[in-house]
N, C-alpha and C positions, 0 to 999 in steps of 0.2 A: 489509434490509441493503444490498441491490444500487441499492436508490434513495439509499441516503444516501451511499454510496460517490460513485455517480455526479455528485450534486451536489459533495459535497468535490472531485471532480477538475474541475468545470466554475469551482467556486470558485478552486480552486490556477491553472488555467490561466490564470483572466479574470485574476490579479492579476500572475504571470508576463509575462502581454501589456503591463499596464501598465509594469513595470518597462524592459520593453526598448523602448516607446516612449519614455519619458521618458530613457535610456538613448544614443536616435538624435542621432548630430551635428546640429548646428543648421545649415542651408542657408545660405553665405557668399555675400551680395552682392557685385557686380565695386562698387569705389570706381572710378567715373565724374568724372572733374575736367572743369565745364564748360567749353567755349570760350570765352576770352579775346574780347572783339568787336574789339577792335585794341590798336594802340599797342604799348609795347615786353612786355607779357605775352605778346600774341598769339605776338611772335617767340620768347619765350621758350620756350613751351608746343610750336612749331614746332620747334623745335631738341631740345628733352628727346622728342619724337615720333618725330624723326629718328633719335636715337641710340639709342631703343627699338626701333625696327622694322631697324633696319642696321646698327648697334653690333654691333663684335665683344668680347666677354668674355672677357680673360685670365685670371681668376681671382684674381685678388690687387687687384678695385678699380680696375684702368683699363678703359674703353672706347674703343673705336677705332674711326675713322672717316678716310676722305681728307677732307681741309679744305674740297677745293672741291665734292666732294659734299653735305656737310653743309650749304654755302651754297646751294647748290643747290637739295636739298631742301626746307631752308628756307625758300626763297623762293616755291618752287611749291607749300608749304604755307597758305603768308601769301596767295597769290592765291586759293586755294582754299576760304579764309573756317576753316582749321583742319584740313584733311584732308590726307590724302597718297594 
């Protein structure tokens, strides 16, 4: 009796185990956008960079930046082959 028990609960558990693995979030890859190698992507990609890493966020959809900082950046990003 204590042997069959034993199995039923090694049974209940191994199928338990499987539920809460199939059960586990699926691990979310970063979406990586490659570097532009030039031209007017490159700046563009430099400037959406810019306003990611320094943008300020009002809540309602605008981002903010000083104008000449943005150009700024941007340009020290474009010399940079895409980094900041």
């Amino acid at each position: 009796m204590k042997i069959a028990q034993f199995a039923l609960s090694v049974v209940i558990f191994a199928s338990m185990a499987s539920l809460v693995a199939d059960a586990a979030p699926a691990r979310r890859t970063a979406k990586v956008q490659a570097v532009p190698k030039s031209g007017p992507e490159l700046y563009q990609y430099c400037r959406m960079l810019a306003f990611r890493r320094f943008g300020r966020n009002y809540g309602d959809g605008r981002l903010a930046l000083y104008p000449n900082f943005v150009v700024e950046q941007q340009d020290h990003c474009v010399r940079n082959g895409g980094r900041l």
